[in-house]
PAVEX-982642 format. One record per residue (C-alpha): x, y, z; residue number from 1. Coordinates in Angstrom, 2 decimals, padded with zeros to 5 digits, always signed. Layout:
residues N
+---------+---------+---------+-----+
|    east |   north |      up |   k |
+---------+---------+---------+-----+
|       X |       Y |       Z | NUM |
...
+---------+---------+---------+-----+
END
This chain:
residues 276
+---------+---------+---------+-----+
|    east |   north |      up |   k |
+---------+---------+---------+-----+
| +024.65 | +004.97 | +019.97 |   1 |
| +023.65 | +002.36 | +017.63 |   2 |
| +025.02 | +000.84 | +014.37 |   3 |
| +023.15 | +001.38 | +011.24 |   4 |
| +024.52 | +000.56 | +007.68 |   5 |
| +027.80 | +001.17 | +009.11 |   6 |
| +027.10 | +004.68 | +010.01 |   7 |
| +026.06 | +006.19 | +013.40 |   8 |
| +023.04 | +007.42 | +014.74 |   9 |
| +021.81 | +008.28 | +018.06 |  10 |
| +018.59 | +008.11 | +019.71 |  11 |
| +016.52 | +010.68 | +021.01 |  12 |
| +013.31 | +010.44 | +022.33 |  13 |
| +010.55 | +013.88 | +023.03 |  14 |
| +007.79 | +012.75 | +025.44 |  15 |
| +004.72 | +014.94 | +024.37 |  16 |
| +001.36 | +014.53 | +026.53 |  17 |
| +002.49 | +011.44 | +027.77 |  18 |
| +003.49 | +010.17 | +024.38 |  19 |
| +006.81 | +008.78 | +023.57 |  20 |
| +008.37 | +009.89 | +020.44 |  21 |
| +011.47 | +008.48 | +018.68 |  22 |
| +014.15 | +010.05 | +016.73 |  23 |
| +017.19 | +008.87 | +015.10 |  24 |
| +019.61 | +011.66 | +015.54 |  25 |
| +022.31 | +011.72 | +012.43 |  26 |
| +023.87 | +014.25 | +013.50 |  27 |
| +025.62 | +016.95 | +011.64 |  28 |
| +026.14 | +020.73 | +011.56 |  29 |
| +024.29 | +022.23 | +008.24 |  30 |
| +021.07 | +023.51 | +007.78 |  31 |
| +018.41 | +021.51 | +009.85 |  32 |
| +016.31 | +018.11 | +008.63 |  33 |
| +013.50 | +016.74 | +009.48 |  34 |
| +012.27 | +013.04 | +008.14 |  35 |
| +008.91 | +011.42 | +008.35 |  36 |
| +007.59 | +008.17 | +007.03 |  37 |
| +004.52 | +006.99 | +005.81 |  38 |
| +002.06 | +004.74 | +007.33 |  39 |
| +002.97 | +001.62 | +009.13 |  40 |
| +006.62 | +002.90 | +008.42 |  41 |
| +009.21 | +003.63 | +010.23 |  42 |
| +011.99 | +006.04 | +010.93 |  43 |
| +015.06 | +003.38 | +009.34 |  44 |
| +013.21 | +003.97 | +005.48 |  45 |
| +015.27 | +007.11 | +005.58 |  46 |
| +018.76 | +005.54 | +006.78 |  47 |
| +020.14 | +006.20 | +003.49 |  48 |
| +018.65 | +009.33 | +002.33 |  49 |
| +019.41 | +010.81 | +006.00 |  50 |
| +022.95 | +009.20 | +005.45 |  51 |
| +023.39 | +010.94 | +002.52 |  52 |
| +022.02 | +014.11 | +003.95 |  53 |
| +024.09 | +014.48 | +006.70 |  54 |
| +027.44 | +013.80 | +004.33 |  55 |
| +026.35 | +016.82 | +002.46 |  56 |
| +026.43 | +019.15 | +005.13 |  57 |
| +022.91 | +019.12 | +007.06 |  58 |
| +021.94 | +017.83 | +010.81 |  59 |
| +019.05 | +015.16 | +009.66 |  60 |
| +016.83 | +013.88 | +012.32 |  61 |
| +014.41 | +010.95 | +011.68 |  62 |
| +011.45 | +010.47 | +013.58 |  63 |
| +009.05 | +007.31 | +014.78 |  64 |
| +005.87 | +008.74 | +014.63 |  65 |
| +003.40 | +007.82 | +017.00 |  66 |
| +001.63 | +004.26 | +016.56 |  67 |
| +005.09 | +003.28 | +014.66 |  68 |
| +008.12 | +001.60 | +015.40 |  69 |
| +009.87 | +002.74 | +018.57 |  70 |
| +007.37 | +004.91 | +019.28 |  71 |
| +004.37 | +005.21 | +021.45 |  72 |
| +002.86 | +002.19 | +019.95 |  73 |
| -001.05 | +002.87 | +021.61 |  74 |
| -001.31 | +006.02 | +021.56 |  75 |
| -005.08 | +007.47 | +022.46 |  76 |
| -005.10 | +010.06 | +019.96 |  77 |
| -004.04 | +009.88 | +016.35 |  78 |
| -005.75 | +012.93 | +014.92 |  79 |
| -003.82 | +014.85 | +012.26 |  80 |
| -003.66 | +017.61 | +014.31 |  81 |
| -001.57 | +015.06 | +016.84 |  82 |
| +001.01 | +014.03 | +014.48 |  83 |
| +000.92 | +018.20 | +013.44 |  84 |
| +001.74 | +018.49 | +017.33 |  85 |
| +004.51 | +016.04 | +017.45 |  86 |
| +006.18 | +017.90 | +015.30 |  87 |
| +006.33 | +021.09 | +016.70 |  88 |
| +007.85 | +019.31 | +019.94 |  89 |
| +010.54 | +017.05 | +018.22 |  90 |
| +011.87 | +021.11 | +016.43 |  91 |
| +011.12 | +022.43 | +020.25 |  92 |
| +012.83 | +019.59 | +022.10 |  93 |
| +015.78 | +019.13 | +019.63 |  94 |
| +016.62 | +022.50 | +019.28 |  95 |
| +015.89 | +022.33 | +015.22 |  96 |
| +015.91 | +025.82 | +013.39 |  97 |
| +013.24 | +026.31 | +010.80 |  98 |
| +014.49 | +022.22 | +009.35 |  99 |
| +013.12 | +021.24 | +006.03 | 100 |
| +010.41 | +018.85 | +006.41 | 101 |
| +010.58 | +015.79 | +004.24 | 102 |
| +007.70 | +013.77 | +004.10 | 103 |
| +006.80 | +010.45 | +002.09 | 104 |
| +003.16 | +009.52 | +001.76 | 105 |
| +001.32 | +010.21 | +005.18 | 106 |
| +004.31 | +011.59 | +006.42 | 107 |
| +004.05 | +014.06 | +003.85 | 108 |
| +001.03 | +014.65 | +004.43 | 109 |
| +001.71 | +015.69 | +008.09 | 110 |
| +004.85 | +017.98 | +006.70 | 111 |
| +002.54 | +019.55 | +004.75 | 112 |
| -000.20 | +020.26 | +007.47 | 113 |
| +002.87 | +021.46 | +009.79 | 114 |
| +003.70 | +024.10 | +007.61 | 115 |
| +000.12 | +025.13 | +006.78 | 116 |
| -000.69 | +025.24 | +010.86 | 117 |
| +003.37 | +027.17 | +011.50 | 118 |
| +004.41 | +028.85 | +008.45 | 119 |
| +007.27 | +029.84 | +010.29 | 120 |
| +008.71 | +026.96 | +011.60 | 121 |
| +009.97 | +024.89 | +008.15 | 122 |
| +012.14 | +026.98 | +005.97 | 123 |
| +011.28 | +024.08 | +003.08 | 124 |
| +009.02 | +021.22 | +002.34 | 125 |
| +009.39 | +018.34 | +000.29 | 126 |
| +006.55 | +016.13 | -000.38 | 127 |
| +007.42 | +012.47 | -001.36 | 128 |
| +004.50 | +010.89 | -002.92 | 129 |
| +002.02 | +013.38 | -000.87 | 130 |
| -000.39 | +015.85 | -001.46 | 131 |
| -003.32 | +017.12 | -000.29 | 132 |
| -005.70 | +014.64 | -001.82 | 133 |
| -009.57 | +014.06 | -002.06 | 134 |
| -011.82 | +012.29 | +000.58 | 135 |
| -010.95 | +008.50 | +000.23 | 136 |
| -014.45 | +006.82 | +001.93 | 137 |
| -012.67 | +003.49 | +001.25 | 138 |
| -009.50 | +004.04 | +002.24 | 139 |
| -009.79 | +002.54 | +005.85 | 140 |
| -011.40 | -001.07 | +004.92 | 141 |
| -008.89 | -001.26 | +002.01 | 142 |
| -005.91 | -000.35 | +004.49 | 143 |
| -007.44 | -002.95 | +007.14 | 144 |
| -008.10 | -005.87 | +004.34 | 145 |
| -004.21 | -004.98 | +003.49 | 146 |
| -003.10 | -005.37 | +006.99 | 147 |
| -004.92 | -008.59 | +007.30 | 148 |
| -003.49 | -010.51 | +004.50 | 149 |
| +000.03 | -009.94 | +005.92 | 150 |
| +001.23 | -013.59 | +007.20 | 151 |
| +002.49 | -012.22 | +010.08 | 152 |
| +004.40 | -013.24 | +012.28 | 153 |
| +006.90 | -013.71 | +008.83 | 154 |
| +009.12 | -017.22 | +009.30 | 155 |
| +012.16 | -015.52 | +008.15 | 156 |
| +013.41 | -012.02 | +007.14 | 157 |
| +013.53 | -012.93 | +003.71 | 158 |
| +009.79 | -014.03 | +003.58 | 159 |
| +009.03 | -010.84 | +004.62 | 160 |
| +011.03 | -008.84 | +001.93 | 161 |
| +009.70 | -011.15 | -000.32 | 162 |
| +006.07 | -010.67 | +000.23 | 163 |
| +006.13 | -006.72 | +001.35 | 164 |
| +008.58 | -005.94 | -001.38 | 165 |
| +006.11 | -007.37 | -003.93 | 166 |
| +008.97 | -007.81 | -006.61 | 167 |
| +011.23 | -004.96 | -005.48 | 168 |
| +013.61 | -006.30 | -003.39 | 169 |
| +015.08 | -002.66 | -001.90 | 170 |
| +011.23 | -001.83 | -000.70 | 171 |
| +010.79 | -005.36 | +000.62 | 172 |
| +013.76 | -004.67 | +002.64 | 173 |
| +012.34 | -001.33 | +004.11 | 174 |
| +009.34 | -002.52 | +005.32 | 175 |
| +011.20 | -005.68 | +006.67 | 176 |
| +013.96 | -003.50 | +008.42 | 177 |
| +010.57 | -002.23 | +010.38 | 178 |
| +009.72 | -005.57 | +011.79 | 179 |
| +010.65 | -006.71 | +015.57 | 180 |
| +012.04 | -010.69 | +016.53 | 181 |
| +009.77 | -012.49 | +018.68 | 182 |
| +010.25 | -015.88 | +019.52 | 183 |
| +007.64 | -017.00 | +016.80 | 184 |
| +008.87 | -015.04 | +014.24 | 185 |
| +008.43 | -011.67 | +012.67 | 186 |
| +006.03 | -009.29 | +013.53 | 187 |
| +005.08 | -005.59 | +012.39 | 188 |
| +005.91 | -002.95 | +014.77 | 189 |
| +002.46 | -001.42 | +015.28 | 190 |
| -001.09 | -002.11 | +015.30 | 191 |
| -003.44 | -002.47 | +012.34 | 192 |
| -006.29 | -000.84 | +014.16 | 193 |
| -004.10 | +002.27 | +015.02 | 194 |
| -002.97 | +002.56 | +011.62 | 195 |
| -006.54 | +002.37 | +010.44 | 196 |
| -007.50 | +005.11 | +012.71 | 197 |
| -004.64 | +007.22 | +011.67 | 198 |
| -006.65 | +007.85 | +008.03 | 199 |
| -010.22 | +008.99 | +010.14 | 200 |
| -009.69 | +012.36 | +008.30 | 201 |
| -007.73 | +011.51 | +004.90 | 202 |
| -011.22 | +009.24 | +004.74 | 203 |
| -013.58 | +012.02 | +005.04 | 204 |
| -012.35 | +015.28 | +003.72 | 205 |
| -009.84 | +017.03 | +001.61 | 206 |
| -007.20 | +019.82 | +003.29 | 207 |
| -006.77 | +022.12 | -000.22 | 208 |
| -007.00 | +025.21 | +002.16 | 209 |
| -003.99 | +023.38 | +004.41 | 210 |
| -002.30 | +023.70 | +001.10 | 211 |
| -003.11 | +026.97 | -000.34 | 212 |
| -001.98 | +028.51 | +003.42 | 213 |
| +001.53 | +026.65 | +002.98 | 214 |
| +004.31 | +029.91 | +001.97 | 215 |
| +007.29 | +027.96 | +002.13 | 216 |
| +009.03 | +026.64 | -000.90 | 217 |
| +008.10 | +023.38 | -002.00 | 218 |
| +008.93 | +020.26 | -003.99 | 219 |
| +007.01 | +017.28 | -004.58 | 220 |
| +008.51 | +014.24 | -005.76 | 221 |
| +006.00 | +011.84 | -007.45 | 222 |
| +006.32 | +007.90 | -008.70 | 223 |
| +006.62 | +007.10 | -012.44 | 224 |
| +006.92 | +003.37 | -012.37 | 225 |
| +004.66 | +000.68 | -013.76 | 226 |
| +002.33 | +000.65 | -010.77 | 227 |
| +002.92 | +004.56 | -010.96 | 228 |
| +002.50 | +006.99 | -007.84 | 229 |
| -000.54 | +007.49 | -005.59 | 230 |
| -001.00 | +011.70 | -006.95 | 231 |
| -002.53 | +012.09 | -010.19 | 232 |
| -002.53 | +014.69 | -012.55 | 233 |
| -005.22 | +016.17 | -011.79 | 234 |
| -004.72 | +016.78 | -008.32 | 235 |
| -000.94 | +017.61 | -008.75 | 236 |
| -002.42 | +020.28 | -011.54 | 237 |
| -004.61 | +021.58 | -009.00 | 238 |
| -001.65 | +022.06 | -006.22 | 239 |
| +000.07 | +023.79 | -008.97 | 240 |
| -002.88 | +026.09 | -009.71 | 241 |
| -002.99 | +026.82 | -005.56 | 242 |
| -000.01 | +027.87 | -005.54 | 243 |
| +001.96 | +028.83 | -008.78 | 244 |
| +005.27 | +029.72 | -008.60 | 245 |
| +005.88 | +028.11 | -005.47 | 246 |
| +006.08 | +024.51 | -006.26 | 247 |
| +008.38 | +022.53 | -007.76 | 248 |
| +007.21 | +019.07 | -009.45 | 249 |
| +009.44 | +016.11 | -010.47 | 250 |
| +008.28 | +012.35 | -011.71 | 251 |
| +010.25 | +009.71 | -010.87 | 252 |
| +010.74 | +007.33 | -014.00 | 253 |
| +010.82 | +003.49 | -012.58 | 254 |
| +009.67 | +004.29 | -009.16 | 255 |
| +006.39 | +003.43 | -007.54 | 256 |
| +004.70 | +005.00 | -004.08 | 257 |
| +008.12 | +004.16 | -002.09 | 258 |
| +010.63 | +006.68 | -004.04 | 259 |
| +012.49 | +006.83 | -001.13 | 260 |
| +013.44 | +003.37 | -000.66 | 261 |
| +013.58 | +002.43 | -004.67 | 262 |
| +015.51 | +005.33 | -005.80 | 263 |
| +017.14 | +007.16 | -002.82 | 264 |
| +019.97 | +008.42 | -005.16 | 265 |
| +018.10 | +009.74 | -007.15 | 266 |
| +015.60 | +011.38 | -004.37 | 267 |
| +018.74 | +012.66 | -002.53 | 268 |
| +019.71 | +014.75 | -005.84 | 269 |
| +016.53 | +016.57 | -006.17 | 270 |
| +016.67 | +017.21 | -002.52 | 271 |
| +019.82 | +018.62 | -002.18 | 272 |
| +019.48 | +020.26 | -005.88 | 273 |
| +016.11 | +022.06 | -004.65 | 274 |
| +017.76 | +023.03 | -001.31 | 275 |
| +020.86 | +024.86 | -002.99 | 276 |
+---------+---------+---------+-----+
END
């Protein structure tokens, strides 16, 4: 078991093809959870909204996705249709019954393709800043460039909240809670080039017929802040028009692309208010 924020989680790792997958397992015996993070995250972003979860009456699970944090860190293949298939194992494996998927940013994205691929297997989705989007040419050199300018390794843990927070102290923390001590310093917990690779498809096509074939009910949780969110109104107008009826949409006033970290109270409330 290991500590985290005071609370307990234990974890459980899937081996699929070779790959090692991490969970955090919060335990808890409600209606089933799934969590995944976005890229270059990690599974602790959702300590306190899987916290939370679990207190209200669900069994939350949290996993590493492969290429992040205790996860396979190399793995060979990081197609869409891979992190689809991790999935599917980490519900086999861990004995999860039709668990709502929540997904932030890529992770949403992968929710989202999971229930397109296995309509039966989430009985929910929630999509955290995620959607199905447009091809992005220029996503993967502006990801890479990104990576680059990090000053990793980071002196101290408060350098790094510092600079990957940008201003916002509680997403500087996230991303810094996803770093691993070396004896130089601080140092990300996966591989720019693997990340970069990860986006192959988001950089050269959309997946609107992934998200008309989606039946399950969904919400999607956007950013409102000054920076604002990464879906626009346009393309959350067309996922309405996809599928009417079947989505609900919510703007989050003060929060950015991270939701999840800057306003967890506030995401954990429309969660468990769209799941009653």
């Amino acid at each position: 078991m290991t500590a985290s924020l005071g609370f307990r989680w234990a974890e459980r790792v899937v081996v699929r093809d070779h790959v090692r997958l991490s969970c955090r397992d919060w335990g808890g015996s409600g209606p089933d959870v799934l969590l995944l993070h976005g890229l270059a995250g990690h599974a602790g972003e959702w300590d306190a909204t899987a916290r939370a979860l679990r207190d209200a009456g669900y069994r939350v699970v949290a996993l590493d996705q492969r290429g992040h944090g205790s996860s396979e860190r190399r793995p060979a293949d990081v197609s869409r249709a891979a992190y689809v298939a991790d999935v599917v194992a980490v519900v086999s494996e861990l004995g999860l019954h039709r668990p709502v998927l929540i997904g932030q940013s890529l992770g949403g994205h992968t929710a989202l393709l999971t229930a397109a691929a296995h309509p039966g297997l989430p009985s929910a989705l929630v999509l955290v800043e995620a959607g199905p989007g447009g091809s992005n040419p220029g996503v993967q050199d502006a990801i890479g460039e990104w990576f680059s300018a990090w000053p990793a390794p980071f002196p101290s843990r408060e350098a790094a909240v510092a600079y990957l927070g940008g201003g916002k102290r509680a997403v500087g923390e996230g991303w810094a809670d996803g770093l691993e001590e070396r004896g130089d310093g601080l140092w990300p917990r996966f591989d720019a080039d693997v990340m970069v690779r990860s986006l192959d498809e988001n950089a050269t096509r959309t997946f609107w017929g992934e998200w008309a074939a989606v039946t399950c009910p969904t919400l999607a949780v956007l950013g409102q802040g000054e920076q604002g969110g990464i879906i626009g109104d346009e393309e959350y107008a067309e996922m309405v028009r996809l599928r009417p009826g079947a989505l609900h949409g919510v703007s989050v006033p003060g929060a950015g692309h991270d939701v999840h970290l800057e306003r967890p109270e506030v995401l954990h409330a429309l969660v468990t208010g769209f799941l009653g």
